[in-house]
C-alpha positions, -999 to 999 in steps of 0.1 A, spaced: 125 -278 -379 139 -309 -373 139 -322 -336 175 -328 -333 201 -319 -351 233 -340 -347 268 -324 -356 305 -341 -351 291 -376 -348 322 -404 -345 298 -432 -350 297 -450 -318 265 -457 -322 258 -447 -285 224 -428 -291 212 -455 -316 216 -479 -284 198 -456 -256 169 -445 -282 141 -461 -265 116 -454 -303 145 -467 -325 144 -431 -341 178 -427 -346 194 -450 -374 231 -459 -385 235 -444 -420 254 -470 -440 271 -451 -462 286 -426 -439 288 -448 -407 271 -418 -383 241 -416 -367 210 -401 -384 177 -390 -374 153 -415 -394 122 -412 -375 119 -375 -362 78 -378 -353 85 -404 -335 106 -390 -311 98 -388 -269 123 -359 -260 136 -384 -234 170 -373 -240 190 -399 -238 200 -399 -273 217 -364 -259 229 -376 -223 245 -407 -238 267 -393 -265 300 -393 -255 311 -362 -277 282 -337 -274 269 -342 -308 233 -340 -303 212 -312 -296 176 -310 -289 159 -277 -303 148 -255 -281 112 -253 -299 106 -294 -290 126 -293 -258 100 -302 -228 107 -279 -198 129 -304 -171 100 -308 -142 111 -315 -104 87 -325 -80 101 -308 -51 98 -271 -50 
C-alpha cells in the first residue's frame, strides 16, 4: 500500500517544494504531482500540510502517531 495517495492535484507543485527527500516528482506528461520515491519517504507531512487543495493523504498504516511532550 502505497504511502500516500494523492487525488485532485492542480499542479502547483507545492508538495514537490516542501518534500524535504525529493520523493515527490512533477509528472511531465500530466503536469501533477506523483509519488516517485515512496521508500524514501519521512512521514514529515508537509507534503500534506502544504497543499493548498487537500490532495494528499497519508495512510493510516504509515501515519506516525502526532507525539506532544507535554502531558
Amino acid at each position: 500500500m502505497p504511502i500516500h495517495q494523492i487525488s485532485g492535484c492542480i499542479g502547483c507543485n507545492a508538495c514537490i517544494e516542501s518534500c524535504p527527500t525529493d520523493v515527490i516528482k512533477l509528472d511531465e506528461a500530466t503536469q501533477k504531482a506523483v509519488i516517485k520515491y515512496p521508500e524514501d519517504c519521512q512521514i514529515c507531512h508537509l507534503c500534506r500540510l502544504y497543499c493548498p487543495v487537500g490532495a494528499i493523504t497519508i495512510t493510516p498504516e504509515k501515519s506516525i502517531p502526532v507525539m506532544v511532550s507535554w502531558r
